[in-house]
KOLNU-235376 format. One record per residue (C-alpha): x, y, z. Coordinates in steps of 0.25 Angstrom, whole numbers, m for minus. Layout:
residues N
<c1->X&c2->Y&c3->Z>
...
***
This chain:
residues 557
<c1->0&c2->0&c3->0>
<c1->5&c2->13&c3->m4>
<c1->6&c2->24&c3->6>
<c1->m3&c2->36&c3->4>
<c1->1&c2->48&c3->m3>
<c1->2&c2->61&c3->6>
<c1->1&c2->74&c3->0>
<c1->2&c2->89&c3->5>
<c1->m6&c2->100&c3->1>
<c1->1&c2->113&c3->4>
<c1->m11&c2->125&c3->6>
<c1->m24&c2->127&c3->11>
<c1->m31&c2->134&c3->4>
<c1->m42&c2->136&c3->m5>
<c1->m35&c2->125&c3->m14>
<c1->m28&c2->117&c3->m4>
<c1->m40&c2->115&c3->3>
<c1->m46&c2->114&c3->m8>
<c1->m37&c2->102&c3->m14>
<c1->m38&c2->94&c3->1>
<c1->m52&c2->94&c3->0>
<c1->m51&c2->88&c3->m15>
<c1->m42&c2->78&c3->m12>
<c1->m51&c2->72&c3->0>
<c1->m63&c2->74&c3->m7>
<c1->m57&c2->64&c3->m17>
<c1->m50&c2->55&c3->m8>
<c1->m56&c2->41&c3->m4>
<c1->m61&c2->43&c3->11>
<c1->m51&c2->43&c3->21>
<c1->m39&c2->42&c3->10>
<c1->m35&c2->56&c3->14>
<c1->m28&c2->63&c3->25>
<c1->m26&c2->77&c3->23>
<c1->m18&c2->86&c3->31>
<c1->m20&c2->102&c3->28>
<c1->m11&c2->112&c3->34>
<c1->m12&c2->127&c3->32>
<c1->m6&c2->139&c3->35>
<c1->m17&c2->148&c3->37>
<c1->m27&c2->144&c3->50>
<c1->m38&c2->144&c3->42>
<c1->m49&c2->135&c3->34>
<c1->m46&c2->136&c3->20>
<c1->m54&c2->149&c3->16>
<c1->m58&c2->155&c3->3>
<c1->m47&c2->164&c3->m1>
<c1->m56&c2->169&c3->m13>
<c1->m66&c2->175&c3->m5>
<c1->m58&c2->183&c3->4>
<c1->m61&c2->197&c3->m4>
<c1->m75&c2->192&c3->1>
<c1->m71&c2->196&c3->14>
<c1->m63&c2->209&c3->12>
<c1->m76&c2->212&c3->5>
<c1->m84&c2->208&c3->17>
<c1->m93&c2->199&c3->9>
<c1->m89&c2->185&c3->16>
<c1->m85&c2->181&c3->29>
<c1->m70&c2->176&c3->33>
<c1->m78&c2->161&c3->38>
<c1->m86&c2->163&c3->25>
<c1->m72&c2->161&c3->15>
<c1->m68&c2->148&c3->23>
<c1->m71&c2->135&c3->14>
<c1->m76&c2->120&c3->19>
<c1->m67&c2->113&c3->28>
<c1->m63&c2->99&c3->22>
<c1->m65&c2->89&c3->33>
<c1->m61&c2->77&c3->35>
<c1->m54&c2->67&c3->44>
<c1->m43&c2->65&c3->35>
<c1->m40&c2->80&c3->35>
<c1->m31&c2->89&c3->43>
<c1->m30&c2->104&c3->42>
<c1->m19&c2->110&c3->51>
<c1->m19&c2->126&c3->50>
<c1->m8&c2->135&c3->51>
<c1->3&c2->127&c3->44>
<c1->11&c2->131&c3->33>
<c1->19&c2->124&c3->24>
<c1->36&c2->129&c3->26>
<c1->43&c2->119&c3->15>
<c1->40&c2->107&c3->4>
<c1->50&c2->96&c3->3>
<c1->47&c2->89&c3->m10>
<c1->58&c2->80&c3->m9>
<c1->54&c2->73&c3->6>
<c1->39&c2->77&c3->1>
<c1->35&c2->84&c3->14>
<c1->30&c2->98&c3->18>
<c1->35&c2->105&c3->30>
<c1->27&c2->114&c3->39>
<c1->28&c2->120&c3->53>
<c1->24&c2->107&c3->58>
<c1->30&c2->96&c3->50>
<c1->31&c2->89&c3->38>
<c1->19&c2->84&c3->30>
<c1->26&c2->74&c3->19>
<c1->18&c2->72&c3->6>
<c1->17&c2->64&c3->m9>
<c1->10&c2->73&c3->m14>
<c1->12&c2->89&c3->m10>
<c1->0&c2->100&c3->m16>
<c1->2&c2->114&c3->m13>
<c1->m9&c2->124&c3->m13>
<c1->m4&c2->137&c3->m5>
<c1->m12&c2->146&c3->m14>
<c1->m6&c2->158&c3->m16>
<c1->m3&c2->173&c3->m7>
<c1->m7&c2->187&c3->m9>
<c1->4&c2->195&c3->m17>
<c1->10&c2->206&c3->m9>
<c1->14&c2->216&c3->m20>
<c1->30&c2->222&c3->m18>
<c1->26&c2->236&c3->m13>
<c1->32&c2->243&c3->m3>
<c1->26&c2->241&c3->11>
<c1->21&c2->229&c3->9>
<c1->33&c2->221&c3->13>
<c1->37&c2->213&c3->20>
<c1->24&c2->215&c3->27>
<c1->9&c2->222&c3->24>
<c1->8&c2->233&c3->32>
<c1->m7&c2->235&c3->39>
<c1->m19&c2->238&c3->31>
<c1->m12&c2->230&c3->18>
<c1->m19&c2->215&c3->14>
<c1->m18&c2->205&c3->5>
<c1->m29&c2->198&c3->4>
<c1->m26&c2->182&c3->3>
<c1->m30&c2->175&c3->16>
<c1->m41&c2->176&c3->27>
<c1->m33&c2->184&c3->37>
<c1->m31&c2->193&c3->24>
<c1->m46&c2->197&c3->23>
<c1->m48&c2->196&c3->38>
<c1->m37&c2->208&c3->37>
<c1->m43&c2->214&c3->26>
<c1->m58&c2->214&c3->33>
<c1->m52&c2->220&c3->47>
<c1->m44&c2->233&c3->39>
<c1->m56&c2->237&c3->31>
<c1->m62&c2->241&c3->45>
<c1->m52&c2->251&c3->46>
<c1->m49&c2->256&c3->32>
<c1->m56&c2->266&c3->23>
<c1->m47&c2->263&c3->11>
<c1->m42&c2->251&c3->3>
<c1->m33&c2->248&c3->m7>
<c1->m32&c2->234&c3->m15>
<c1->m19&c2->231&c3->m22>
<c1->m22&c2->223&c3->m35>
<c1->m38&c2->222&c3->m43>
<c1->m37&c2->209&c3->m47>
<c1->m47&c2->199&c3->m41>
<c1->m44&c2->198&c3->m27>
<c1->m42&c2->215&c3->m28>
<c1->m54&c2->218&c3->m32>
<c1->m63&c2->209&c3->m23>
<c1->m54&c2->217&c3->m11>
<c1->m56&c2->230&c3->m18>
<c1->m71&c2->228&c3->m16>
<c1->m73&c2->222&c3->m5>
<c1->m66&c2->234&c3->2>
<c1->m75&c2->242&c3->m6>
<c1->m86&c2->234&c3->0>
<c1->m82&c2->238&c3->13>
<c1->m80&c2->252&c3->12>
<c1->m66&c2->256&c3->10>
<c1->m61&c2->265&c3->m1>
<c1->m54&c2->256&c3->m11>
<c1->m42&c2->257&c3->m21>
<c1->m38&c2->246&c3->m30>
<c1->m22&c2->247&c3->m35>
<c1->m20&c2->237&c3->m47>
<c1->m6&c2->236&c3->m54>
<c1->m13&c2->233&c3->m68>
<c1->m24&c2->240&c3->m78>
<c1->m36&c2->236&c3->m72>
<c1->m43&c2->227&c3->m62>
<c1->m43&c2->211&c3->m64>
<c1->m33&c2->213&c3->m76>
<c1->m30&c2->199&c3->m74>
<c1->m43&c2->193&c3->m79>
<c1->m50&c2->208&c3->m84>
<c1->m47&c2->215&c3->m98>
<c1->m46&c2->229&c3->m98>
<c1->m60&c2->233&c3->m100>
<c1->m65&c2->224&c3->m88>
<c1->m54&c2->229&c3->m80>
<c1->m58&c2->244&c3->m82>
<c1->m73&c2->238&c3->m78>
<c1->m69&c2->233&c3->m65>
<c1->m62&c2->245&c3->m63>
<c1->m74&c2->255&c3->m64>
<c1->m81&c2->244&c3->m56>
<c1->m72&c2->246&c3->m45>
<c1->m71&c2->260&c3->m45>
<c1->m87&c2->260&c3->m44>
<c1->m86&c2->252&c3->m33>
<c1->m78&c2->262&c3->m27>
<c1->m63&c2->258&c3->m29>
<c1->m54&c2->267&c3->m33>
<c1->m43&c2->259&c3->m44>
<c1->m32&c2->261&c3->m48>
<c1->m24&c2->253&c3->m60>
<c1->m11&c2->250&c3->m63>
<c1->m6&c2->254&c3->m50>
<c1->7&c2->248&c3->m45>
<c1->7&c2->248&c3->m30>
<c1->21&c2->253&c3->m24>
<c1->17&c2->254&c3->m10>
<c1->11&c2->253&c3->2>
<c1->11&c2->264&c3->12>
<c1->10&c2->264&c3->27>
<c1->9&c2->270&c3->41>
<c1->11&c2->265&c3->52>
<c1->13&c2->251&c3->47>
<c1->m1&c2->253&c3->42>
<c1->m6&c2->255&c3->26>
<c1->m9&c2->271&c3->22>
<c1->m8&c2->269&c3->7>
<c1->m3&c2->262&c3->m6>
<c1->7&c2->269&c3->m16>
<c1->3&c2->264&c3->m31>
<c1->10&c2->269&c3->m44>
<c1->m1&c2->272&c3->m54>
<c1->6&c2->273&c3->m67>
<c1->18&c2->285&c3->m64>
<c1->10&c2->290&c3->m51>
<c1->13&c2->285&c3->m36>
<c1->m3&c2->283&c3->m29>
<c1->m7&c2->283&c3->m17>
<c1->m17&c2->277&c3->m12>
<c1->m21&c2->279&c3->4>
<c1->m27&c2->266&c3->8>
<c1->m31&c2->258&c3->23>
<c1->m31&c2->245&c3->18>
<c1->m22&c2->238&c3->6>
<c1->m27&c2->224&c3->1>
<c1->m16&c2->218&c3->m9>
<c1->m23&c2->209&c3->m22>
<c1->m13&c2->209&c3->m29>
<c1->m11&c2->193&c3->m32>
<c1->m6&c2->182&c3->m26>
<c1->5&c2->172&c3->m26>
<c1->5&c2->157&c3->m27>
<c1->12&c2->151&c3->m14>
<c1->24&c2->146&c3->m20>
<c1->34&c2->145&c3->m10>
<c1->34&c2->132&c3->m4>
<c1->34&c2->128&c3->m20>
<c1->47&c2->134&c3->m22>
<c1->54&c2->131&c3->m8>
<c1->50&c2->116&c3->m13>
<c1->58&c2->118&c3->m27>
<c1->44&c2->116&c3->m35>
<c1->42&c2->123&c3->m47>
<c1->36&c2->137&c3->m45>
<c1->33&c2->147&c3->m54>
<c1->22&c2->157&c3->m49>
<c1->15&c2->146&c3->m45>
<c1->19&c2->130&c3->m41>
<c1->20&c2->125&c3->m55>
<c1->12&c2->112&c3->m58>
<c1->7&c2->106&c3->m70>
<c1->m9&c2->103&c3->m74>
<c1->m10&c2->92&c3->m63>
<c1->m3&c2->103&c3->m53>
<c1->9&c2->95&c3->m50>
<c1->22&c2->102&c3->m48>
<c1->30&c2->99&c3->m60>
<c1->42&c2->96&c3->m51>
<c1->37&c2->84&c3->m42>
<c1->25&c2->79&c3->m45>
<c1->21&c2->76&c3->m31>
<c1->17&c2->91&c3->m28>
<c1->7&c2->99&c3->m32>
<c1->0&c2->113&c3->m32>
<c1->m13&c2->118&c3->m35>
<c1->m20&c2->132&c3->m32>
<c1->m13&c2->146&c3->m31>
<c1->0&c2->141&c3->m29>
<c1->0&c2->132&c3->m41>
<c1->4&c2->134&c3->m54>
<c1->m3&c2->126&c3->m65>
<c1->0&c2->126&c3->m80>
<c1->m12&c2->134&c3->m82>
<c1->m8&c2->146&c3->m70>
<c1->m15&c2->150&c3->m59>
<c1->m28&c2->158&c3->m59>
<c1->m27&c2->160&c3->m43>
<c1->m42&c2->155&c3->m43>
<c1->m47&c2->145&c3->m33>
<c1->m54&c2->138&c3->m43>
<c1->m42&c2->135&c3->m49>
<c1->m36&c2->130&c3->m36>
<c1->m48&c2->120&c3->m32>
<c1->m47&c2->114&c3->m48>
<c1->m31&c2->113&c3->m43>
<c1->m34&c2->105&c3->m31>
<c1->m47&c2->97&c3->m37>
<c1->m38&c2->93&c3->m49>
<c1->m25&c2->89&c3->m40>
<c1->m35&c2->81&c3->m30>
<c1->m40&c2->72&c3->m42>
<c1->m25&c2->71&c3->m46>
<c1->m19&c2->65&c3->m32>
<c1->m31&c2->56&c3->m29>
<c1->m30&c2->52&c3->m43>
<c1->m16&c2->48&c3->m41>
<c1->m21&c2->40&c3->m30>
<c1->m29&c2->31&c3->m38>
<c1->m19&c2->30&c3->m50>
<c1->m9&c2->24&c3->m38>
<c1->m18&c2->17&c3->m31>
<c1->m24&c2->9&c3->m46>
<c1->m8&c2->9&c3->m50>
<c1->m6&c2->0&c3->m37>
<c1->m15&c2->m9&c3->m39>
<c1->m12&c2->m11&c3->m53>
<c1->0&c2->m15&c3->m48>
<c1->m4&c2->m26&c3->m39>
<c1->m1&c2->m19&c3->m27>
<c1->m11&c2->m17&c3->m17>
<c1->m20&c2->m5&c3->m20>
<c1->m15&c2->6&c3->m10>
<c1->m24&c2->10&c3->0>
<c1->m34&c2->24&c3->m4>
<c1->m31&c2->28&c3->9>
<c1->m23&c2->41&c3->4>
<c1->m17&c2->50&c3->14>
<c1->m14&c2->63&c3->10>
<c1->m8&c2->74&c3->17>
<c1->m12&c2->87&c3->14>
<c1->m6&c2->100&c3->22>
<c1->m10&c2->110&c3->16>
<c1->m4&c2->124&c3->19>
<c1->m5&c2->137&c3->16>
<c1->6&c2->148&c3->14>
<c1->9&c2->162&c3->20>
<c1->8&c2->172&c3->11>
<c1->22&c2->179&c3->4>
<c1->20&c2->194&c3->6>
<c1->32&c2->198&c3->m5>
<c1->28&c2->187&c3->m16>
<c1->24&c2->193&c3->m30>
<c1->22&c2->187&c3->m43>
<c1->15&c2->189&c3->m55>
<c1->1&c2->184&c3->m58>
<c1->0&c2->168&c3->m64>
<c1->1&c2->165&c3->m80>
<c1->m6&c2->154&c3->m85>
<c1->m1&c2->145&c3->m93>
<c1->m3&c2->148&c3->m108>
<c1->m8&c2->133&c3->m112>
<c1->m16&c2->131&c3->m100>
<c1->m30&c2->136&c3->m93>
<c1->m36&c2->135&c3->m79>
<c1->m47&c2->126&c3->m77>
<c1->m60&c2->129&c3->m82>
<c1->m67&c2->138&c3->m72>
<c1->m56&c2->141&c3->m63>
<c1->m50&c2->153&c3->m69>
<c1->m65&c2->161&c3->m67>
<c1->m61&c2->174&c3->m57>
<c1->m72&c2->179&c3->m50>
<c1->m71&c2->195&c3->m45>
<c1->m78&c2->195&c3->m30>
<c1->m81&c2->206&c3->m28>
<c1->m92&c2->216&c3->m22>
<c1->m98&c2->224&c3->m34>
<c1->m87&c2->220&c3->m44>
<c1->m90&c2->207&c3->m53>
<c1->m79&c2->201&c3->m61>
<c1->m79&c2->188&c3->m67>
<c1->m66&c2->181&c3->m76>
<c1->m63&c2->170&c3->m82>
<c1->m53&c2->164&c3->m93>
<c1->m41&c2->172&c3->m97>
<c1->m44&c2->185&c3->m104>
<c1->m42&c2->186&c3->m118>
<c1->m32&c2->193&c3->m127>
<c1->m41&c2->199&c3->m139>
<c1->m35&c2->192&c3->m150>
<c1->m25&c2->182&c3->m144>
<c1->m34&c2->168&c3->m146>
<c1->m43&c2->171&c3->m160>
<c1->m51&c2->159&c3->m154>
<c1->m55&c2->167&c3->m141>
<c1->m66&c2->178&c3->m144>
<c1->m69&c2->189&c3->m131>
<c1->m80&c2->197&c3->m131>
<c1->m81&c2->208&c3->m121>
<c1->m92&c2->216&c3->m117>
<c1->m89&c2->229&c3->m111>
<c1->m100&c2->237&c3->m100>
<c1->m89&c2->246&c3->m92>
<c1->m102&c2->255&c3->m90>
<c1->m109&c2->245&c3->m84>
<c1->m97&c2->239&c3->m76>
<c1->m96&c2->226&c3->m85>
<c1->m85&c2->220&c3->m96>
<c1->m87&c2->207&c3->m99>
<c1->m77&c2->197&c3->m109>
<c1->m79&c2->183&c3->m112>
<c1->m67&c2->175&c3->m123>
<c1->m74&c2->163&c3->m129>
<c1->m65&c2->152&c3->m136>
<c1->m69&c2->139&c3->m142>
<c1->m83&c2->142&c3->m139>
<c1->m80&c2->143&c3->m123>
<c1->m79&c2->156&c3->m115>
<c1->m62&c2->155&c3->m112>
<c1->m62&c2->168&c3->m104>
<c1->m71&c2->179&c3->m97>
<c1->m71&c2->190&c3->m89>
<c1->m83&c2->198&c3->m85>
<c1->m87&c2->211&c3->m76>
<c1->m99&c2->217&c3->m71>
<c1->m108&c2->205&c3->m75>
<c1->m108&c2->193&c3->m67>
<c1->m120&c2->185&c3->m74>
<c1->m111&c2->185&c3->m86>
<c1->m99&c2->182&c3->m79>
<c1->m107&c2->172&c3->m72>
<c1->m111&c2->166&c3->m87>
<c1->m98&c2->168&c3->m92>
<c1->m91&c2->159&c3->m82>
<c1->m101&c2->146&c3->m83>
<c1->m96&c2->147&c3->m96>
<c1->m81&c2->148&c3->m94>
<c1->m82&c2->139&c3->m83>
<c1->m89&c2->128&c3->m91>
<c1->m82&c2->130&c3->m103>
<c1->m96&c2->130&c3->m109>
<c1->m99&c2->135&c3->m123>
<c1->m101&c2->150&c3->m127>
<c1->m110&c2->157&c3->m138>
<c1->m104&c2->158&c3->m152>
<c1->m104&c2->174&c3->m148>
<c1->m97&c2->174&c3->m136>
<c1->m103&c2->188&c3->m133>
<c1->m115&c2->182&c3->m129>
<c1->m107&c2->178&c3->m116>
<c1->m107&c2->192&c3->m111>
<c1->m122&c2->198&c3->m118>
<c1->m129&c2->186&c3->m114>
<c1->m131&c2->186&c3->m100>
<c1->m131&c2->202&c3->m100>
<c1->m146&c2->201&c3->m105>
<c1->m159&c2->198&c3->m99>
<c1->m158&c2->184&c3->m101>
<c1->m153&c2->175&c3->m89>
<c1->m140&c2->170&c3->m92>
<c1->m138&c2->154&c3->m88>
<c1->m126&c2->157&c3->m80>
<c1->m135&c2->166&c3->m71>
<c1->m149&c2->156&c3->m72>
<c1->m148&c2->144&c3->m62>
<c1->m158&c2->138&c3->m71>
<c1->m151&c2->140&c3->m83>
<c1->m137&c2->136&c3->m80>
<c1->m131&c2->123&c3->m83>
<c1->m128&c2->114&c3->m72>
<c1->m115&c2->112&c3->m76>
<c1->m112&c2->129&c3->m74>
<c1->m100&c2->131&c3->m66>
<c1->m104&c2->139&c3->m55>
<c1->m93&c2->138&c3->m45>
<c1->m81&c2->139&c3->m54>
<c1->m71&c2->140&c3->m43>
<c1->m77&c2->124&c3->m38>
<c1->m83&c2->120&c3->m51>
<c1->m97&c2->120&c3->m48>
<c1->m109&c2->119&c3->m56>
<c1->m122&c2->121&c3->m54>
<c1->m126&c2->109&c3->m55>
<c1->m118&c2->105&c3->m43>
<c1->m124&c2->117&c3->m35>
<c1->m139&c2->111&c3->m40>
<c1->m133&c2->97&c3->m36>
<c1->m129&c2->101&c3->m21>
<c1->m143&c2->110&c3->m19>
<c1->m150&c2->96&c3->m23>
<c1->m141&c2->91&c3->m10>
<c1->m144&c2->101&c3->m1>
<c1->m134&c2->112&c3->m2>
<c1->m145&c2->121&c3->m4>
<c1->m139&c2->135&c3->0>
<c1->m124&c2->142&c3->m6>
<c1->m117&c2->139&c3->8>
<c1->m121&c2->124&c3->7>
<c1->m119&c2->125&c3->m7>
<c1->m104&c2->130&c3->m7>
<c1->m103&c2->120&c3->3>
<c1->m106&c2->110&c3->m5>
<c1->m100&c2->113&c3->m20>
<c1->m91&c2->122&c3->m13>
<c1->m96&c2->133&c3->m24>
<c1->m94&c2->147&c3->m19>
<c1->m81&c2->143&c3->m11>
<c1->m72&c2->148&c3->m21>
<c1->m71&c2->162&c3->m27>
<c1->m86&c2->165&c3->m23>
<c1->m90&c2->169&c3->m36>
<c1->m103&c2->159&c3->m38>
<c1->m108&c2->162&c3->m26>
<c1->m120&c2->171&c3->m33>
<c1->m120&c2->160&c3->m44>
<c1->m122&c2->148&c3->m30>
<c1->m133&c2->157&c3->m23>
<c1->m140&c2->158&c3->m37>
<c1->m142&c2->143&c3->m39>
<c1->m144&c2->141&c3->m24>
<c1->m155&c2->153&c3->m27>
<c1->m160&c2->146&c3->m39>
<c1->m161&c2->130&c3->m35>
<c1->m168&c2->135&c3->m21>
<c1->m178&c2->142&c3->m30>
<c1->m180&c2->129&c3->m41>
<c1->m178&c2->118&c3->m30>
<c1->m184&c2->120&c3->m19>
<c1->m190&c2->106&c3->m17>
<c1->m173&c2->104&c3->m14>
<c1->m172&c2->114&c3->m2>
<c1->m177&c2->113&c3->11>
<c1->m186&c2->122&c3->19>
<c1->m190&c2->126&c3->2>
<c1->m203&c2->135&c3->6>
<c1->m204&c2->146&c3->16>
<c1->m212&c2->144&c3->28>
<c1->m215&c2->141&c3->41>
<c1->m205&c2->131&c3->47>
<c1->m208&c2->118&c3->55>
<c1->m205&c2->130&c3->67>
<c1->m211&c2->141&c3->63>
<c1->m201&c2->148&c3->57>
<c1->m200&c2->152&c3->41>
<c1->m192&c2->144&c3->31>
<c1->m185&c2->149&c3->20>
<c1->m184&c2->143&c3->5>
<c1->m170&c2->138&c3->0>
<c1->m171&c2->149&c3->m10>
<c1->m171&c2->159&c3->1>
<c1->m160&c2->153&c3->10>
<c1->m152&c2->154&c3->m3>
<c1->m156&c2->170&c3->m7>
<c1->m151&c2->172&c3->8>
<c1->m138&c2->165&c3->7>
<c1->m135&c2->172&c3->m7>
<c1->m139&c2->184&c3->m2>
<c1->m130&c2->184&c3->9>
<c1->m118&c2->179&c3->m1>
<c1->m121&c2->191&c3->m10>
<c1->m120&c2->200&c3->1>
***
């Protein structure tokens, strides 16, 4: 009988966590023994939704994601990973060794702290990043006391901080280094959109800004000095929060001698191309395709990495008994500690390059702006007018009316996407990105379509195919939402819970309480307590399309 493989995950995170629960989940009973370890004291929480917070829209207990349990788990807090020995294949902590076959690392990735002066080696008070729980508890607990703000970067996570402070009062100035918000994923034309947005929100923006310091008192922050083309700015300010990227957690990688280049380099089955018994999946990876930094991305990482190790299992376990040996036991222990990593202050690096030959996984690569009263959709990469005579873009541009929307059909399936100032259509347009599904001979019917009276199927429950993603960050259908109302999960909480749709970037969270609305109303011969009335006690009862009106509510709030 062979003895069982052993194999380490280090981080516990969002994709860590994510990767244990996988791996269990497709495990024979009782074949598992998993030990996670993490730095930070916490449940594994959802780093997504922390701009939530800052906006005061979701509570801290509100961001922390279902608990795997189990007998064969252990989850030991406040441990960090110090070194990787690949060659005795074993990694050191403050409190011991934990030997493996098989190593995964997972330590996601840290805020980027730009090189400007005063914010080395140390933030002074008043200035953010905003990365981690203690981050937004941080942030929360300064706004009580400042009347102005400033936000370092308007890419994604930047402008979900820039309205939430907004949302709470404070005067707000946005400093981004490039031509326009969301440059990344947004053309010109939608950028200068999302700008007037902002500034009707109440923002004050300012583009191509290079920050070159931080000022001040006291040990305390009074003010940020930008260059704005030849001109020094500067700009008074209580309260700094710093978006201005991340950086994949690499050092453990490199202390080990594995290959790293922004990211820990692995191939399409996210093996390190050095030792094929370590492996990396999430923020910290780097996959032939790039990183889009997207959680979505990280959980189709850890699905597709669990099916690969327990399907190792089997191929060993059929090999053996080919072989006329006995069949090794199914009993497979695998140790997992999983570890987070302290965030590097000084790092700084430029933003991740896909590969040219490869592409995300379908659906993974949608972003998703959360923010209060700004609506931002992306999806696909954005087209260069005239690069691919296959690819045809058609753009409609609204600036007056606070809308620019693009869509890049090719081979009869919409390829890329972005869409501002019109979240029907962005709802259409990524069902059918998502599900590859195909398009009208005219693609501009993506964009006129749903901008007329009639109901677009996206946007009509009744209408929509039950293969429609819904949740792209979890790849869930409605047909899986109907399938788990038919079981009993009968309102979003006990929804989430079950599909876990809504547990990643938040952005189905309308699209959940519609359906939930909707199959409350058509099947009410499913719900209990389905008329309202007297109870057995006197008291009124409430329909199930009621209950779910409230809940929604509440989440709209």
């Amino acid at each position: 009988m062979s003895a069982p493989r052993r194999i380490v995950v280090i981080g516990h995170g969002m994709v860590g966590a994510r990767f244990a629960e996988d791996l269990i989940a497709r495990a024979d009973p009782g074949s598992v023994t998993v030990q996670v370890l993490g730095a930070e004291e916490y449940e594994p929480y959802n780093r997504v939704l922390l701009s939530e917070v800052v906006a005061g829209r979701s509570d801290l207990t509100a961001l922390t994601l279902p608990a795997i349990r189990s007998e064969h788990l252990q989850i030991r807090h406040g441990s960090a990973a110090r070194m990787i020995d690949t060659h005795a294949r074993r990694v050191g902590t403050d409190d011991g060794w934990y030997d493996y076959d098989h190593l995964v690392l997972a330590t996601g990735s840290a805020a980027r702290i730009p090189a400007v002066d005063g914010l080395h080696p140390d933030l002074p008070a008043g200035v953010h990043a905003l990365r981690t729980l203690d981050d937004a508890r941080e942030i929360v607990a300064g706004c009580a006391n400042a009347r102005t703000a400033t936000v370092i970067g308007a890419g994604v996570l930047g402008l979900e901080a820039a309205c939430g402070l907004i949302r709470r009062g404070l005067e707000v100035t946005v400093l981004h280094t490039g031509a326009g918000p969301m440059d990344r994923q947004l053309d010109p034309a939608a950028a200068t959109v999302v700008t007037a947005e902002l500034r009707r929100l109440g923002a004050t923006v300012i583009t191509d800004a290079r920050t070159t310091a931080v000022r001040t008192s006291g040990g305390r922050l009074t003010g940020v000095v930008a260059r704005v083309g030849e001109a020094q700015q500067h700009v008074p300010t209580d309260l700094l929060v710093l978006a201005c990227g991340t950086e994949p957690e690499t050092a453990l990688a490199r202390q080990a001698g594995l290959p790293v280049d922004r990211g820990v380099l692995v191939g399409q089955d996210l093996t390190s191309p050095a030792d094929a018994r370590v492996h990396a999946i999430g923020d910290c990876a780097q996959p032939p395709e790039g990183g889009t930094g997207l959680i979505a991305q990280g959980w189709d990482q850890a699905r597709r990495l669990a099916e690969h190790l327990t399907a190792q299992d089997s191929t060993t376990s059929d090999s053996s008994t080919r072989a006329g040996g006995e069949r090794p036991s199914m009993a497979l222990r695998l140790s997992l500690a999983v570890v987070s990593r302290p965030i590097d202050r000084a790092a700084g690096s430029s933003p991740p390059v896909a590969a040219p030959d490869a592409a995300p996984a379908a659906g993974t690569d949608v972003v998703r702006l959360k923010a209060a009263g700004l609506d931002v959709v992306t999806m696909g990469t954005p087209a260069r007018r005239g690069d691919d005579p296959a690819e045809r873009t058609v753009t409609l541009a609204d600036p007056d009316g606070g809308r620019h929307l693009s869509a890049t059909v090719r081979d009869g399936v919409l390829v890329a996407a972005s869409c501002v100032g019109a979240p029907d259509v962005g709802a259409d347009l990524v069902a059918s990105y998502t599900r590859r599904l195909p398009v009208p001979n005219d693609p501009a019917h993506l964009l006129l379509r749903p901008l007329t009276q009639a109901p677009a199927p996206a946007a009509d429950p009744s209408r929509m195919p039950e293969s429609t993603t819904v949740c792209t960050c979890n790849g869930v259908s409605k047909g899986d939402i109907v399938a788990t109302w038919r079981r009993g999960a009968q309102s979003t909480e006990e929804i989430a819970r079950t599909t876990r749709a809504t547990t990643g970037c938040g952005g189905c969270t309308d699209a959940v309480c519609g359906l939930a609305q909707w199959l409350a109303e058509c099947e009410p011969a499913a719900t209990s307590g389905a008329s309202q009335g007297e109870g057995p006690d006197g008291e009124k009862t409430v329909t199930a399309a009621q209950r779910t009106a409230h809940t929604c509510e509440i989440a709209a709030e």
